[in-house]
C-alpha positions, -999 to +999 in steps of 0.1 A: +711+163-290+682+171-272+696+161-239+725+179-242+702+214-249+683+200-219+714+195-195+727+229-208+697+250-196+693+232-165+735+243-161+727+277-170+697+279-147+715+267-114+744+289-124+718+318-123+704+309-087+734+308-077+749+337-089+720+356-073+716+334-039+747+326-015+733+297+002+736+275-033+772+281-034+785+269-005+780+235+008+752+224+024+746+195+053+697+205+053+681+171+042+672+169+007+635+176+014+651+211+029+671+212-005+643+215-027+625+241-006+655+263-007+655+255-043+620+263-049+617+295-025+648+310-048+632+302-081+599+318-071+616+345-054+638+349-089+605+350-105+587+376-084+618+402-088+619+396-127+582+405-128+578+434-101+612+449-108+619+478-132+658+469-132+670+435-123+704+448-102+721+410-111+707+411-148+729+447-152+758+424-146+745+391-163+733+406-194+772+419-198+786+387-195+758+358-207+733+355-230+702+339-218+672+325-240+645+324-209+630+347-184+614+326-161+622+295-148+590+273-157+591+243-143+609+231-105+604+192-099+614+175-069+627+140-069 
C-alpha cells in the first residue's frame, strides 16, 4: 500500500511540472544528466513562484480540477 501512495504522488507531481512547463511534455533527445537538471531547475522554479507569488496563475486552473495534498515538492533525487 505504501508504494502505491508513493507511485501516486510521484504521478501527480510530474503531472504538475508538466502541466506548468512545455519542455516535459514533449519528447526529449538532452542526456539524462541534462534531464535531471531540467527537472530540478522546474521544481525549484515551481517552488520559488508558490512562495513569492500572491496568485499562482496555473493553481487558478489546477485547484478547479485536482485536489492536491502538498505544496512543495520536498525532495528531487537523481539516479
Amino acid at each position: 500500500m505504501k508504494h502505491a501512495r508513493t507511485r501516486n504522488a510521484i504521478e501527480r507531481t510530474f503531472g504538475l511540472l508538466k502541466g506548468r512547463w512545455g519542455i516535459l511534455r514533449s519528447p526529449s533527445w538532452y542526456s539524462v544528466k541534462i534531464h535531471n537538471r531540467i527537472i530540478s531547475a522546474c521544481c525549484l522554479i515551481h517552488n520559488f513562484i508558490r512562495r513569492e507569488m500572491e496568485v499562482d496563475p496555473l493553481e487558478i486552473n489546477v485547484e478547479e480540477q485536482v485536489e492536491y495534498q502538498q505544496d512543495n515538492i520536498d525532495v528531487v533525487e537523481s539516479s
